[in-house]
MARMAR-966200 format. One record per residue (C-alpha): x, y, z. Coordinates in pm, whole numbers, plus 50000, padded with zeros to 5 digits. Layout:
BEGIN
+-------+-------+-------+
|     X |     Y |     Z |
+-------+-------+-------+
|     X |     Y |     Z |
...
+-------+-------+-------+
//
This chain:
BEGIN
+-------+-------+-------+
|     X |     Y |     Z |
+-------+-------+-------+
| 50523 | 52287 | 50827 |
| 50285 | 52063 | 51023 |
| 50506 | 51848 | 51273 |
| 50282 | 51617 | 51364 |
| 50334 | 51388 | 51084 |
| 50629 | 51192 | 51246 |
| 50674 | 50888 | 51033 |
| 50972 | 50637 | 50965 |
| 51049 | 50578 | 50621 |
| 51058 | 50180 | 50557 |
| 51326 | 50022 | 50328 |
| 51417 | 50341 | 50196 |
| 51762 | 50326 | 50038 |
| 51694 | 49965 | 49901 |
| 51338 | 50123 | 49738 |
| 51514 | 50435 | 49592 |
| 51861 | 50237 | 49504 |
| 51646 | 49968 | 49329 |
| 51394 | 50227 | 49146 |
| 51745 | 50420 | 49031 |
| 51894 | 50109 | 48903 |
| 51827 | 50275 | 48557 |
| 52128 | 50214 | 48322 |
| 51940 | 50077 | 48003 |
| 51675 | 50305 | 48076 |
| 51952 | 50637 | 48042 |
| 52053 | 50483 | 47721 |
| 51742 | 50520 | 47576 |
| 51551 | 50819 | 47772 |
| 51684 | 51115 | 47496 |
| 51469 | 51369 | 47643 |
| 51656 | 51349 | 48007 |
| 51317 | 51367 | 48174 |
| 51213 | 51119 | 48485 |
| 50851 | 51063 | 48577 |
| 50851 | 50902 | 48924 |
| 50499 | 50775 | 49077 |
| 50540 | 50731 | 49456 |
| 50126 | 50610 | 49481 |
| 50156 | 50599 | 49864 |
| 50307 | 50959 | 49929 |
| 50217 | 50973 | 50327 |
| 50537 | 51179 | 50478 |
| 50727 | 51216 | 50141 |
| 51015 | 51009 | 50291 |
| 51084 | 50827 | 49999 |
| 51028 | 51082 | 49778 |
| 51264 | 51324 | 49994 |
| 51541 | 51092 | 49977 |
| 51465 | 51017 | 49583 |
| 51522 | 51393 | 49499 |
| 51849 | 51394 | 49713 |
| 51976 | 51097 | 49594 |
| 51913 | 51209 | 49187 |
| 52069 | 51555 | 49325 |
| 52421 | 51381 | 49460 |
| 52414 | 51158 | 49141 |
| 52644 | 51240 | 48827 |
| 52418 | 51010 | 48641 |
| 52150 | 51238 | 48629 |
| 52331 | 51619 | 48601 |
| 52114 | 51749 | 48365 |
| 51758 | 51469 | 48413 |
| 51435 | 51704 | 48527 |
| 51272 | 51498 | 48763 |
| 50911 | 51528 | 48812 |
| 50714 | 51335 | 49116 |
| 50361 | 51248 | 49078 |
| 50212 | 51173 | 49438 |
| 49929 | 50999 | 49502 |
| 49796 | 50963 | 49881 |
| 49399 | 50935 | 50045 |
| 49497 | 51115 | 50310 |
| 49457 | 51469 | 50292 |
| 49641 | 51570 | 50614 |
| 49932 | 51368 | 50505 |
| 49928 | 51561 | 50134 |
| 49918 | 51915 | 50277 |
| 50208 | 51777 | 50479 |
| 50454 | 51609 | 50180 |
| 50274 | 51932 | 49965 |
| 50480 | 52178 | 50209 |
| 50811 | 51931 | 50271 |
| 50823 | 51892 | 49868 |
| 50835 | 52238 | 49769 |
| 51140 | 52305 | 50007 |
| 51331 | 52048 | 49828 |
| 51276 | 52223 | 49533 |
| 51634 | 52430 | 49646 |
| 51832 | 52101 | 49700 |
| 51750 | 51998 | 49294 |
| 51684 | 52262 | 49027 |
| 51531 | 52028 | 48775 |
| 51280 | 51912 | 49032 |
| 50884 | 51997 | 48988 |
| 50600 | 51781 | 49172 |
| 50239 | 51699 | 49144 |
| 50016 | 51584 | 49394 |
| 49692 | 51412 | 49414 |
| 49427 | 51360 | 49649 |
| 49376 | 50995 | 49517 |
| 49401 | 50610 | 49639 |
| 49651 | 50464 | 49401 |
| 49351 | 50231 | 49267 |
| 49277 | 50562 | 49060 |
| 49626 | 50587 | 48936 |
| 49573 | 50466 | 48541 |
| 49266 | 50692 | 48531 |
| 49477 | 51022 | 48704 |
| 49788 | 50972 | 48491 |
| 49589 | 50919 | 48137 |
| 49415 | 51271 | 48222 |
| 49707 | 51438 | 48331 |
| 49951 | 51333 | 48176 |
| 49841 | 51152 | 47776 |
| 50078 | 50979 | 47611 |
| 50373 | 50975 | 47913 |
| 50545 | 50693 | 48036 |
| 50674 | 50607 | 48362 |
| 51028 | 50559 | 48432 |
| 50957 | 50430 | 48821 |
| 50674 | 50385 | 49051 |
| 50685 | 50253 | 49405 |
| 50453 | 50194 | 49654 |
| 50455 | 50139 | 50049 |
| 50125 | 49958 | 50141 |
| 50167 | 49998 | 50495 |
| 49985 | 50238 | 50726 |
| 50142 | 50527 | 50833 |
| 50290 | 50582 | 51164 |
| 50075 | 50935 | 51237 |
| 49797 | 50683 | 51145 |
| 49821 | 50393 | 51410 |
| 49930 | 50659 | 51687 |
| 49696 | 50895 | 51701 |
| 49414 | 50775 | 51808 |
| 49155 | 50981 | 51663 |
| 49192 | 50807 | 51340 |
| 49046 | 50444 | 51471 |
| 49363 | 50247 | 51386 |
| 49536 | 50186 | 51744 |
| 49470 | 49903 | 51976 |
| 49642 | 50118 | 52259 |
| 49586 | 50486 | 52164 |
| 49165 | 50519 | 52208 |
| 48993 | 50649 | 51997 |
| 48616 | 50594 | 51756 |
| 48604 | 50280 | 51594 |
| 48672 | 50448 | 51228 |
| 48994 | 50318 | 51056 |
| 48927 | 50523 | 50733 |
| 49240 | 50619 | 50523 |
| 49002 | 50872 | 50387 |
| 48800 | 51058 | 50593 |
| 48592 | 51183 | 50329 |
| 48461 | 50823 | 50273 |
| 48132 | 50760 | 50499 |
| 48149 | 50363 | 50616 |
| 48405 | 50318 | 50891 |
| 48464 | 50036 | 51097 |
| 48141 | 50070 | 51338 |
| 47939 | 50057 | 51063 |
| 48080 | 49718 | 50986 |
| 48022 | 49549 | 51317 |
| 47702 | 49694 | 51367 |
| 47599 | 49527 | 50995 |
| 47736 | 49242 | 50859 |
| 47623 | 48904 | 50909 |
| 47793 | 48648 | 51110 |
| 47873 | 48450 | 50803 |
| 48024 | 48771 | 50629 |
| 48213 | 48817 | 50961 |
| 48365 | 48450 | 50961 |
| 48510 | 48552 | 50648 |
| 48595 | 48867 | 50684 |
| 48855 | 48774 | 50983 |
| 48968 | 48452 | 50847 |
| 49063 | 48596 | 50510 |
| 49198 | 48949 | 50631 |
| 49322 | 48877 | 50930 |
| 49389 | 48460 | 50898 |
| 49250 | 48476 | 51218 |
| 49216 | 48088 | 51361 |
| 48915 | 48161 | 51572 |
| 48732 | 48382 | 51331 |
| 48403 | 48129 | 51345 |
| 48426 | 48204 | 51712 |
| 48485 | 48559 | 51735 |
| 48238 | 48673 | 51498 |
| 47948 | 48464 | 51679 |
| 48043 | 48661 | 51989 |
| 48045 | 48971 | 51807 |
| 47672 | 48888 | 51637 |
| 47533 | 48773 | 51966 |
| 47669 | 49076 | 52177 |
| 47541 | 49275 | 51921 |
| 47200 | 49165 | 51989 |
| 47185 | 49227 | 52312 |
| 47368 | 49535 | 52295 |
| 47693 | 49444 | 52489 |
| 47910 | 49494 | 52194 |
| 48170 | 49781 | 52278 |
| 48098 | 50009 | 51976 |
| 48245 | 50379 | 52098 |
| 48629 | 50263 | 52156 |
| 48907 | 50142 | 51965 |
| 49088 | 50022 | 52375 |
| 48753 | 49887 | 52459 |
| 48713 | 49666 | 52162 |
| 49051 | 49564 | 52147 |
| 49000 | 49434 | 52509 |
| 48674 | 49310 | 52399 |
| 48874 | 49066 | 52145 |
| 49098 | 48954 | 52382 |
| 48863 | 48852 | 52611 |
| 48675 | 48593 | 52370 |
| 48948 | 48506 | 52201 |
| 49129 | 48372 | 52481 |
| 49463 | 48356 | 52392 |
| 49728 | 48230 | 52630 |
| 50089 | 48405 | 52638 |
| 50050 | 48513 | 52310 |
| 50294 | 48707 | 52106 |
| 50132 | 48972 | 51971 |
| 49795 | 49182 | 52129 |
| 49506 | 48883 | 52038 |
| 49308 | 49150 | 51856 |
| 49589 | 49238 | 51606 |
| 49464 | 48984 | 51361 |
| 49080 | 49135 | 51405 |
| 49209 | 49494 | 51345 |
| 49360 | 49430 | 51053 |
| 49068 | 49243 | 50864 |
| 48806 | 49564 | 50963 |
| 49095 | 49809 | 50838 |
| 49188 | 49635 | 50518 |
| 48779 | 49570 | 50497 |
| 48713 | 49957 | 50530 |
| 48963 | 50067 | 50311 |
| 48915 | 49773 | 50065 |
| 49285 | 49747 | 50069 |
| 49393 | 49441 | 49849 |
| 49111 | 49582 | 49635 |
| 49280 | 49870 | 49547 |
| 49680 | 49660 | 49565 |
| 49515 | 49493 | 49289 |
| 49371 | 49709 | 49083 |
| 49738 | 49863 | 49070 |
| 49865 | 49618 | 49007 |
| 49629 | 49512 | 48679 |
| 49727 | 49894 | 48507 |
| 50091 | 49917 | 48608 |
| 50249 | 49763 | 48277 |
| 50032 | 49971 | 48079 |
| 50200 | 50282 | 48217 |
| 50566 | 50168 | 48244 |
| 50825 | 50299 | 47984 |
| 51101 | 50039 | 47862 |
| 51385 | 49968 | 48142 |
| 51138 | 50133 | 48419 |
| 51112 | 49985 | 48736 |
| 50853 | 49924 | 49009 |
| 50899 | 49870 | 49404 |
| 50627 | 49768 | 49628 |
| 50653 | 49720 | 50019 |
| 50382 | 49464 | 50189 |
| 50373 | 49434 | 50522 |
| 50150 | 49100 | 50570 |
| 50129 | 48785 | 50358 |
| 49814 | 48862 | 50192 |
| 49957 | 49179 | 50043 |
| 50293 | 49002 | 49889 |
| 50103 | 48718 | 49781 |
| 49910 | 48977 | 49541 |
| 50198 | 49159 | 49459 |
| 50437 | 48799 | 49410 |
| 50138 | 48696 | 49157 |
| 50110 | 48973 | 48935 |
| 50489 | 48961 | 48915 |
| 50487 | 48583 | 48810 |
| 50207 | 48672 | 48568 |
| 50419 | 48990 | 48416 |
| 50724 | 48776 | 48386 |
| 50480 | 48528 | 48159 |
| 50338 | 48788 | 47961 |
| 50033 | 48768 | 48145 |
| 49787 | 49012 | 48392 |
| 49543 | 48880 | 48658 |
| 49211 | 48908 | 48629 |
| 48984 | 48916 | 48925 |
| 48700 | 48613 | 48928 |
| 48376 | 48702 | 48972 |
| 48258 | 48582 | 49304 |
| 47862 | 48532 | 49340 |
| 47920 | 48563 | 49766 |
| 47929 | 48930 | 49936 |
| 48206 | 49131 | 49762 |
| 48540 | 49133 | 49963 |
| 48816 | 49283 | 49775 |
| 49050 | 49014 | 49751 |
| 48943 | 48688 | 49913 |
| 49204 | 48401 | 49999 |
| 49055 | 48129 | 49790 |
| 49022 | 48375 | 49484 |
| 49049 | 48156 | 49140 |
| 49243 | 48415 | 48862 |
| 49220 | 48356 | 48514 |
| 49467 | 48542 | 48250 |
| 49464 | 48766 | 47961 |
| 49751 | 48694 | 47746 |
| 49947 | 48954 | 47601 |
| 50153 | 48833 | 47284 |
| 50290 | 48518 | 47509 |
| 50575 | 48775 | 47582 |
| 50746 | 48864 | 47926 |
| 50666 | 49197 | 48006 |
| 51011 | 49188 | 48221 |
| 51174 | 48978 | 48541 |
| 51158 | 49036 | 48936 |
| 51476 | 49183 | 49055 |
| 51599 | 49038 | 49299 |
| 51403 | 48767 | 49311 |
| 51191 | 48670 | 49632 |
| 51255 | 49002 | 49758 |
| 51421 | 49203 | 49995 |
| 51390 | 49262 | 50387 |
| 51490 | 49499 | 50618 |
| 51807 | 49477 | 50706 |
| 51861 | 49411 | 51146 |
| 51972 | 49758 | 51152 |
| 51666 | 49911 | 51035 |
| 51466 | 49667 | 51222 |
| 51646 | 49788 | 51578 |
| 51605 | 50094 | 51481 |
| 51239 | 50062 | 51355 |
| 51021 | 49761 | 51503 |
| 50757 | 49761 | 51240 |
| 51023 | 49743 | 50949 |
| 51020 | 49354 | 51109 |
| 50742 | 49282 | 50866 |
| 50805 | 49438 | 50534 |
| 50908 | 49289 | 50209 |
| 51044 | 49494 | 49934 |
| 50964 | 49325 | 49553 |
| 51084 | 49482 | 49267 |
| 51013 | 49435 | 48884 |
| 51207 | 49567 | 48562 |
| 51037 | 49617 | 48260 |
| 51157 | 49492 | 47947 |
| 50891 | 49581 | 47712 |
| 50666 | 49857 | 47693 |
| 50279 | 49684 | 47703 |
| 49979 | 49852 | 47505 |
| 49755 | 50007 | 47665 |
+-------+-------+-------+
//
């Protein structure tokens, strides 16, 4: 098995406890089958501890349990693909699929795969891996060098050079004030246009940029590296992150069964505000639906307007617990960049036509 994907599993006992909360869901499940969706595979550690946990439960002696995986990175799917099928020996009634996918794809994928199935749970962990941000081949790291790239999937062409060689100082500006609620974004990218010009712009290195930041940001004694902020808005621009977060989020009734439940862990404000809206809106009966906006297409901006599409003025379910939960200090010792997640969960109380 490849060892270089060294990852720590975030929030995983409250993510599998609260996706195994399934009492009313046994009453009613007669064919003792579970379809789990984990959409954000990466080391299989939630899966891993889902298939021990079902295999050390008496409520589920007899269930087969089937995973359906979803991950863009390839390297990180051969990896779960090979750490799956030994777990096959700790549960008997356990089987797998895995696909080469970003979970924006996951409606499409599970309607051709699998017609006419429900889900029973589906969680997701929108953070980026560990293997991801340390190894600094893959463009992610302020600290570990490496070519400005920060794709999830490699197979994809634009990467994060691309961007600052070609967007427009206005599309900049917006870019790091929505994605990164960066305070000196109007600053920033001016520097970055003007350097560009003039060819000063550091375009090879992830360290040199990242210094490059600092220096015209100009932060005093701050907290956190000052190009943190700036990393994050070309990342989630490259990977049109909160694109995809909610595009999941608009199919996700569709595919739930009755009593199912789904777990989501965000790691920045602009993730759990999506996820914390959709919620609201499944509670009301209701899905988001993106605005059209007539500017440059950014996945999910800030100042986004939604309208709804009813559906029968009927709650689709209710947020449990609400406002989430957070890693506990233990985990956060343990794990520093637990610090930042939030765990929301939703149970679903009817099933909603596709």
């Amino acid at each position: 098995m490849n060892q270089e994907f060294n990852h720590i599993t975030v929030l995983k006992n409250e993510t599998i406890e609260n996706i195994l909360s399934l009492e009313k869901l046994l009453n009613h499940n007669t064919e003792q089958k579970l379809i789990i969706v984990d959409a954000t595979l990466g080391g299989a550690g939630h899966a891993s501890h889902l298939v021990e946990r079902i295999a050390n439960d008496k409520l589920f002696p007899n269930f087969k349990l089937h995973i359906v995986g979803f991950d863009q990175d390839i390297s990180a799917l051969n990896f779960s693909n090979e750490k799956l099928k030994n777990l096959k020996n700790t549960y008997k009634n356990f089987t797998f699929s895995l696909f080469n996918e970003n979970f924006k794809n996951l409606f499409d994928v599970m309607r051709t795969n699998f017609p006419g199935q429900k889900i029973h749970g589906l969680y997701a962990d929108f953070g980026v891996s560990s293997p991801q941000l340390d190894k600094g081949t893959r463009g992610f790291s302020l600290i570990h060098d490496g070519p400005i790239d920060m794709r999830m999937d490699t197979s994809k062409e634009f990467t994060a050079k691309d961007l600052l060689e070609t967007y427009s100082e206005e599309d900049l500006i917006r870019l790091f004030f929505e994605y990164g609620e960066e305070p000196k974004a109007r600053k920033l990218a001016k520097a970055i246009v003007q350097d560009r010009k003039l060819k000063k712009l550091p375009l090879e290195s992830t360290v040199e940029l990242a210094k490059y930041i600092k220096q015209v940001l100009a932060y005093p004694n701050s907290r956190i590296h000052p190009a943190t902020r700036a990393f994050q808005a070309l990342r989630i621009e490259v990977n049109k992150e909160l694109e995809s977060i909610h595009q999941l989020l608009q199919n996700v009734p569709k595919l739930m069964a009755l009593h199912s439940k789904v777990a989501f862990i965000s790691f920045h404000s602009l993730e759990d505000r999506i996820v914390k809206h959709a919620m609201r809106n499944w509670q009301k009966g209701k899905n988001a639906l993106e605005k059209q906006n007539n500017k440059k297409e950014f996945s999910i901006p800030l100042h986004m307007q939604l309208h709804l599409e009813e559906n029968h003025n009927s709650s689709f379910g209710k947020e449990v617990p609400r406002g989430g939960i957070t890693a506990s200090e233990e985990e956060c010792q343990i794990n520093i960049r637990s610090r930042s997640a939030r765990l929301r969960c939703f149970e679903f109380s009817k099933e909603v036509e596709s």
